[in-house]
C-alpha positions as CSV (number, residue, x, y, z in Angstrom):
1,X,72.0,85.9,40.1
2,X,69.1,84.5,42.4
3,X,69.1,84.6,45.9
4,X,66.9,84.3,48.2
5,X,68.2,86.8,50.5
6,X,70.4,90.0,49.7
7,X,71.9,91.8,52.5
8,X,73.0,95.1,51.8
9,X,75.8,96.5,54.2
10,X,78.5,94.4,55.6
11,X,78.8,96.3,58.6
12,X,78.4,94.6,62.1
13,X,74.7,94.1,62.1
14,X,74.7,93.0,58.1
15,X,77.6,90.3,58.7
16,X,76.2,89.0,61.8
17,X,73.0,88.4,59.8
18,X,74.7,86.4,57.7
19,X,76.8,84.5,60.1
20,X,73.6,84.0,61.5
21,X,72.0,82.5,58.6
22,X,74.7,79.9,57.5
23,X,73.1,77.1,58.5
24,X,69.7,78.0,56.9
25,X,69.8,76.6,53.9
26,X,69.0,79.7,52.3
27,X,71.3,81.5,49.1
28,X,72.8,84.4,50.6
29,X,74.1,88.0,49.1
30,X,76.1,90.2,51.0
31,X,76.8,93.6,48.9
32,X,79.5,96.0,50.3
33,X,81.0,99.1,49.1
34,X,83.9,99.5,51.4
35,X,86.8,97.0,49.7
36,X,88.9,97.5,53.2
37,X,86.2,95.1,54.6
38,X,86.9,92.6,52.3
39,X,90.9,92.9,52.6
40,X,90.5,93.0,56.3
41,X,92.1,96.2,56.9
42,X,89.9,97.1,60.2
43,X,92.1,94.7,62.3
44,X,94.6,93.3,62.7
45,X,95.8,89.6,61.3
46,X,98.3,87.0,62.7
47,X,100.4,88.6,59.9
48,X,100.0,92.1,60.8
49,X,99.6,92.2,64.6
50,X,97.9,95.2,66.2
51,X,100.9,97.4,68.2
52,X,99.7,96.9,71.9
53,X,99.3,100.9,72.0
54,X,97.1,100.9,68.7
55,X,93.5,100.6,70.0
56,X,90.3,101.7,67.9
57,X,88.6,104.9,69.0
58,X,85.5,103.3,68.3
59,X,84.4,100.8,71.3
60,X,81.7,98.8,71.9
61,X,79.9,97.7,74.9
62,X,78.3,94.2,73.8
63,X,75.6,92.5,76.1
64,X,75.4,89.2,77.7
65,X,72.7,88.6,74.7
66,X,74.7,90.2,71.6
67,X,77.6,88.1,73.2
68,X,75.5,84.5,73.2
69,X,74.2,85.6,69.1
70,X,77.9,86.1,68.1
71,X,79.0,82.9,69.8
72,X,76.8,80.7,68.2
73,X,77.5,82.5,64.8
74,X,81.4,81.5,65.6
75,X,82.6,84.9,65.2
76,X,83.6,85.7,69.2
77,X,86.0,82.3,69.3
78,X,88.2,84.3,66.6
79,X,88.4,87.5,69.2
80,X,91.7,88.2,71.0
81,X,90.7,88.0,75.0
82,X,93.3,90.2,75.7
83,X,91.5,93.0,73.3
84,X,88.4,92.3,75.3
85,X,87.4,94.1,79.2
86,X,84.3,92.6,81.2
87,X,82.1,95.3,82.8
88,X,81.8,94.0,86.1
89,X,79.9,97.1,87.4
90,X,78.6,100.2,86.5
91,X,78.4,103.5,88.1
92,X,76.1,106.4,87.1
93,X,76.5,110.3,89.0
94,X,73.9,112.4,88.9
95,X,75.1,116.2,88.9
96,X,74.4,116.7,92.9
97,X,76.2,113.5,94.0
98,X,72.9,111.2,93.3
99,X,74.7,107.4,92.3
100,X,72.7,104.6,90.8
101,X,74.9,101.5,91.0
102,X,74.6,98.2,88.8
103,X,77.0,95.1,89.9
104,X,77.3,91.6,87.8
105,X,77.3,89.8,90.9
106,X,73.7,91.4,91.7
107,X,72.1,90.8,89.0
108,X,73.5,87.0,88.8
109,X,75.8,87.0,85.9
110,X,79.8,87.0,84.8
111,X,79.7,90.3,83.3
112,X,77.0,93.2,82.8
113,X,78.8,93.7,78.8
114,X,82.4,93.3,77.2
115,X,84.0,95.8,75.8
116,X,85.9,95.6,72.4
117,X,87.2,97.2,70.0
118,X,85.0,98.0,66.6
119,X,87.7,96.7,64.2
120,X,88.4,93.3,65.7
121,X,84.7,92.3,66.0
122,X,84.4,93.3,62.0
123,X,87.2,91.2,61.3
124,X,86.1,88.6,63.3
125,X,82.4,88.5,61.9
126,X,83.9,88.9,58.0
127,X,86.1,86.0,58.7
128,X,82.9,83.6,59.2
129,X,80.9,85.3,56.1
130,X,84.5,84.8,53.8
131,X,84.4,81.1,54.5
132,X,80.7,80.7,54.4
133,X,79.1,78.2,51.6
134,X,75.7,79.8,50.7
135,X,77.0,83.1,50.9
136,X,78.2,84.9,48.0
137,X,80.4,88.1,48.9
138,X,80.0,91.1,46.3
139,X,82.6,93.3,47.5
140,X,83.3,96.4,46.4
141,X,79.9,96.8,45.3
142,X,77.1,99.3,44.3
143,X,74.2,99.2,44.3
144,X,71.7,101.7,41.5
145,X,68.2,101.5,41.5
146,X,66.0,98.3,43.5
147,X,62.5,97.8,42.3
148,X,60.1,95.6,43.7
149,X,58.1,92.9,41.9
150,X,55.1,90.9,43.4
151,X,57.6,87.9,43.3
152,X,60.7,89.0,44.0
153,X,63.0,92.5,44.3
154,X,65.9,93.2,41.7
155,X,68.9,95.2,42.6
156,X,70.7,96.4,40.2
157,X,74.7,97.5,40.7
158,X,77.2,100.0,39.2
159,X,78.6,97.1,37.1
160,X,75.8,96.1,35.8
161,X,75.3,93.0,37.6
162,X,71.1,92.2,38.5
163,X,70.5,90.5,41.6
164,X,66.9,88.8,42.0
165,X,65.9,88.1,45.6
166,X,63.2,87.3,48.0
167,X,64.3,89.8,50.4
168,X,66.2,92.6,50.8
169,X,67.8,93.6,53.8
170,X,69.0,96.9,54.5
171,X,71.8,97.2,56.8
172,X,73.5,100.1,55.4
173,X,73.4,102.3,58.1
174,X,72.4,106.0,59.3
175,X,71.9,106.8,56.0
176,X,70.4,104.2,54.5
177,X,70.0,104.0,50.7
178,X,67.5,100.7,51.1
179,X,65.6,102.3,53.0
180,X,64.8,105.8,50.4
181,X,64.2,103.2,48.0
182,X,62.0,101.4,49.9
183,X,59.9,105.2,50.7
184,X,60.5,104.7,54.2
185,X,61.0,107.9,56.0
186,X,60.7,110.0,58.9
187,X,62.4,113.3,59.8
188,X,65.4,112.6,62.2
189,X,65.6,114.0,65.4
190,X,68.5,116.3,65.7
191,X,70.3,116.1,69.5
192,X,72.0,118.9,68.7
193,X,75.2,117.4,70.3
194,X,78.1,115.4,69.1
195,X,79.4,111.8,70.4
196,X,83.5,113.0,71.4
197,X,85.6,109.9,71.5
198,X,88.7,108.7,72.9
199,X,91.1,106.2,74.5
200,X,93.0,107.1,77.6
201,X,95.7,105.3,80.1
202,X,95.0,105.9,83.7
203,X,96.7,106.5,87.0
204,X,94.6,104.6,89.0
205,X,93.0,100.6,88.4
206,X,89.7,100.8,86.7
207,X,88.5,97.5,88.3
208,X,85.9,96.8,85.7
209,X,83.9,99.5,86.8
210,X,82.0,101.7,83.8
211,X,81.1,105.4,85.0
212,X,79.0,107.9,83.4
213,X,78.7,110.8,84.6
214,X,75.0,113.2,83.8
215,X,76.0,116.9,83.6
216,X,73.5,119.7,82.4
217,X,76.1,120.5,79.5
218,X,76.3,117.0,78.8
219,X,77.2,113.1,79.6
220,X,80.6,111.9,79.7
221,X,81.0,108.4,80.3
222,X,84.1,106.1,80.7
223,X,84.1,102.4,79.6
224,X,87.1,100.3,80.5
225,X,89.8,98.6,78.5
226,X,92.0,95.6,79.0
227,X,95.0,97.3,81.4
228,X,94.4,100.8,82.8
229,X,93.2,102.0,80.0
230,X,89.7,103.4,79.3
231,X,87.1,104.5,76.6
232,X,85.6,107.8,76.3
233,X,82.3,108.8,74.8
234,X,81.4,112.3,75.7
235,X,77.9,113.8,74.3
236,X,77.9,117.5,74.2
237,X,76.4,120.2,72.5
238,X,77.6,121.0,69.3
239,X,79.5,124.4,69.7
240,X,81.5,122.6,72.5
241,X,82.9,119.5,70.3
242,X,85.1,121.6,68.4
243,X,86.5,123.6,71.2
244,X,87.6,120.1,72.7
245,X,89.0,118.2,69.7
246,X,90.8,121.8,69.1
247,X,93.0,121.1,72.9
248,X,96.4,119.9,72.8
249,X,96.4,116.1,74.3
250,X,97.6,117.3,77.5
251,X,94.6,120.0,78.2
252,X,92.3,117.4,76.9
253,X,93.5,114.7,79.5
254,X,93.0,117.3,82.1
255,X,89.9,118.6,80.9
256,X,88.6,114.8,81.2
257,X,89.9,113.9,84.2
258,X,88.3,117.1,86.3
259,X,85.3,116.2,84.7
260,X,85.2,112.9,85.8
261,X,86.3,113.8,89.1
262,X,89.2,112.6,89.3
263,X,88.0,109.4,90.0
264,X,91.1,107.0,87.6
265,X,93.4,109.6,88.5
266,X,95.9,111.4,86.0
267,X,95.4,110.7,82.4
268,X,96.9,110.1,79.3
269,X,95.7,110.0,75.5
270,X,95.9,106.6,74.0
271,X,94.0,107.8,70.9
272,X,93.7,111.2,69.4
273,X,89.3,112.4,69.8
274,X,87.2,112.3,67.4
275,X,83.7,113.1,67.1
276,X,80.0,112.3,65.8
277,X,77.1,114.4,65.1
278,X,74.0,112.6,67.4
279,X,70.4,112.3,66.3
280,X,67.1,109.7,67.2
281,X,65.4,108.3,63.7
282,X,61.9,107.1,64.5
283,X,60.4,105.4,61.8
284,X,56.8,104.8,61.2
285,X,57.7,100.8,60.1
286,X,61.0,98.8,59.7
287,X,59.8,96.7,56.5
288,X,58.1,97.2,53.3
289,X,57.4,94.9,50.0
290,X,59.8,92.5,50.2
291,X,62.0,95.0,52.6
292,X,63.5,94.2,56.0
293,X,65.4,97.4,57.8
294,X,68.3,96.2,60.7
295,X,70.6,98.4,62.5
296,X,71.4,101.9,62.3
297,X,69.0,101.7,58.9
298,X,66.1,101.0,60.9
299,X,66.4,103.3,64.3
300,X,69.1,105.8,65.9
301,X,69.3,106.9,69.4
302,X,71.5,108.2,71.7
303,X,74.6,106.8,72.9
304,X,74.0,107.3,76.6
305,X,73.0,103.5,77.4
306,X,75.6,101.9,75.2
307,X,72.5,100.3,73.6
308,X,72.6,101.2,69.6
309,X,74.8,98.3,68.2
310,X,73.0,95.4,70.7
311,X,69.7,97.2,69.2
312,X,71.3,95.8,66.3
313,X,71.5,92.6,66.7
314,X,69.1,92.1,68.3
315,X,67.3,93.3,64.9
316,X,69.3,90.5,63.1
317,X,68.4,87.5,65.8
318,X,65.4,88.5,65.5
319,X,65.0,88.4,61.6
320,X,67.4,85.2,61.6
321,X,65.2,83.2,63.8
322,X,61.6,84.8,61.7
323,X,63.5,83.6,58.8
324,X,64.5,79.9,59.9
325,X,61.1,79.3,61.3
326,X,59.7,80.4,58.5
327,X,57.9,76.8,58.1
328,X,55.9,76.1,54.9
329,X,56.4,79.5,53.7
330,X,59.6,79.6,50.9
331,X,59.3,83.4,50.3
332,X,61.8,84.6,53.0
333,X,59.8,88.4,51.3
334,X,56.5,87.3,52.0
335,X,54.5,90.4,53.8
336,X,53.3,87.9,56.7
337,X,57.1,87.2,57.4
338,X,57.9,90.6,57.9
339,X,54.8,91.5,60.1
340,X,56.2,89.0,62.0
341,X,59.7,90.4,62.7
342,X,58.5,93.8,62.5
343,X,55.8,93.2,65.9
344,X,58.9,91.5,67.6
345,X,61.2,94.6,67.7
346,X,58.7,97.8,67.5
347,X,58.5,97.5,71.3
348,X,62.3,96.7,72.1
349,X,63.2,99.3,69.7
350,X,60.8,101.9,71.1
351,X,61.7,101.5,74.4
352,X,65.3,101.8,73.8
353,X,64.7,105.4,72.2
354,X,62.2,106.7,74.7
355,X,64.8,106.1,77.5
356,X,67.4,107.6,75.7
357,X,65.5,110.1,74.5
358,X,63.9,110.5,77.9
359,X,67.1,110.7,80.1
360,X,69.1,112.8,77.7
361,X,66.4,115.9,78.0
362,X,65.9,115.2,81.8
363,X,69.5,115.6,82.3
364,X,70.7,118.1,79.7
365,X,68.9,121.4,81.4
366,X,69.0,123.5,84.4
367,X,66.0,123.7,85.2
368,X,66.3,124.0,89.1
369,X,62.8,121.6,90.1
370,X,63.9,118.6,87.5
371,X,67.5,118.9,88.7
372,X,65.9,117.9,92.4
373,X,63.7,115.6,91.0
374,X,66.2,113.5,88.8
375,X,69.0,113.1,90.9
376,X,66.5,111.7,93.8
377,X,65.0,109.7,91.4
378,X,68.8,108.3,91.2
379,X,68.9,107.7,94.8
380,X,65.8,106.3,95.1
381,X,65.9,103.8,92.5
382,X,69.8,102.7,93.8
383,X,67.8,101.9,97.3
384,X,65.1,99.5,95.3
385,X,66.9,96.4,94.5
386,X,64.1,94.9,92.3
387,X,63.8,97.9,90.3
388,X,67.4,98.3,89.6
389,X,67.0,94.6,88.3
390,X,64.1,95.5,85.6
391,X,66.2,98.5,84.7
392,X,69.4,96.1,83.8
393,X,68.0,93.5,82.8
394,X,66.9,94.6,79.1
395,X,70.6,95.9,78.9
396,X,71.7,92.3,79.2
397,X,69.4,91.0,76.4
């Protein structure tokens, strides 16, 4: 089995590589473990309808940029746009009343990001990579041992099977098996907090509006939902996640709602919380021999700027386009090739994990001097139109 690329994870950012690539011309292998993918268990179908109360805990906020790379993969046109809520604006408290405000109509575009649901993007994206011709779909599948070869990588699965390829991509997340084999590592970053999820109806309209709110024990932020319903992502430290997932839904809603002031009125749970441990992964490269990293395999950050899946594709645009323009050069492994597409995201990924990085410890203390300091950095910077403009517009890429 010859390819000349093998993607490895069939996650968001490994199928929208693929979609991406359809019209390359190249031979395409997607391997995937998870045989719900396949089946299309994460959403629903025309046959098995999602209940209008069954929403996925899991939510995305996709940018203007990730939006245009899906489109022209074919995957949004097969999204329900009643599943789907624009951001329109975006409001961020500091913990001393300091607001930095972000609007679509100042920055000149329909929406700052949509939000939508994990599950129905997955189905949407595998739905293009079933029906796509130089694709081959390996699915539940393996993988063993990879070794690398001056002329080509073979990947060896649990059934035996030997795949030879130019390239490997690994896009099998946090965790990422293709990228131990590849003797890539770094020592992650441990936030020592966890990512507390989940859906709530509200009293009062959201109007588009996102809020986030920085506290010294954490950042709770509310992203909103087609309806008056909204998202919740909630980083706090550790020892406080279980405490919270441990409330009935009624102290929980309460809980929320005094800690977001109030602001969408009374609450109610939509979806029972979950939560997720939170960490930053910086790695010294994102390729090796005849190894390209994208996604969660190649960086984590904090979830505070909604940024970690558009990272993503950005990461497979990127590659895609490094690999269409690859010219004269028929090795889609060739170590020039992989320079290439490494260059063009070091700086976009760095940047993204700085800030996070950055924010999150500025925030997440009480240290009486950079309590006055960040929350008039949040005033001054909502006074400076220009500047709010260079913050947001990386977001919308």
């Amino acid at each position: 089995m010859n390819f000349d690329v093998v993607i490895i994870g069939g996650g968001l950012v490994g199928a929208s590589l693929a979609a991406a690539l359809k019209h390359s011309g190249l031979s395409l292998a997607l391997v995937e473990s998870q045989s719900s993918l396949m089946r299309g268990d994460v959403s629903a179908s025309v046959d098995n309808p999602v209940n209008a109360n069954n929403w996925d805990s899991r939510i995305y906020a996709i940018s203007p940029g990730s939006r245009s790379f899906l489109e022209q993969s074919g995957a949004w046109s097969l999204l329900d746009d009643s599943r789907i809520a624009p951001v329109e604006e975006m409001r961020v408290f500091g913990d001393t009343g300091a607001e930095l405000e972000f609007s679509a109509y100042q920055m000149g575009v329909p929406e700052l990001a949509c939000i939508l649901e994990n599950r129905a993007l997955q189905q949407a994206l595998w739905q293009v990579v079933r029906e796509q011709e130089n694709l081959t779909l390996l699915n539940p599948a393996r993988c063993v041992s990879l070794k690398i070869g001056a002329d080509a990588a073979e990947l060896t699965l649990e059934d035996g099977r030997v795949l030879s390829a130019g390239l490997i991509v690994g896009a099998d997340g946090r965790d990422s098996w293709v990228r131990n084999q590849a003797g890539i590592s770094a020592a992650p970053v441990d936030y020592q907090q966890h990512g507390v999820v989940a859906n709530f109806s509200t009293g009062l309209p959201h109007r588009g509006i996102a809020y986030q709110w920085f506290q010294p024990d954490g950042i709770l932020a509310l992203l909103p939902l087609p309806g008056n319903r909204v998202s919740m992502v909630w980083s706090v430290e550790a020892r406080r996640a279980v405490p919270l997932l441990a409330l009935s839904h009624g102290e929980l809603c309460a809980k929320v709602a005094a800690a977001a002031q109030h602001t969408l009125g009374e609450m109610q749970i939509v979806t029972p919380p979950a939560a997720f441990p939170l960490r930053l992964l910086v790695l010294p490269q994102i390729s090796a021999p005849r190894v390209a990293l994208i996604g969660d395999a190649a960086h984590n950050m904090h979830p505070l700027a909604g940024q970690g899946v558009n990272t993503g594709f950005r990461d497979a645009r990127q590659l895609a386009q490094v690999l269409v323009e690859r010219g004269a050069q028929n090795d889609c492994g060739d170590a020039q090739l992989l320079r290439r597409y490494e260059r063009k995201r070091k700086e976009d990924i760095y940047t993204m994990q700085a800030t996070t990085y950055g924010l999150k410890h500025l925030f997440n203390n009480d240290v009486p001097l950079l309590r006055s300091l960040r929350n008039a950095g949040l005033d001054i910077t909502n006074r400076i139109s220009p500047l709010k403009k260079t913050l947001m517009q990386h977001a919308l890429n």
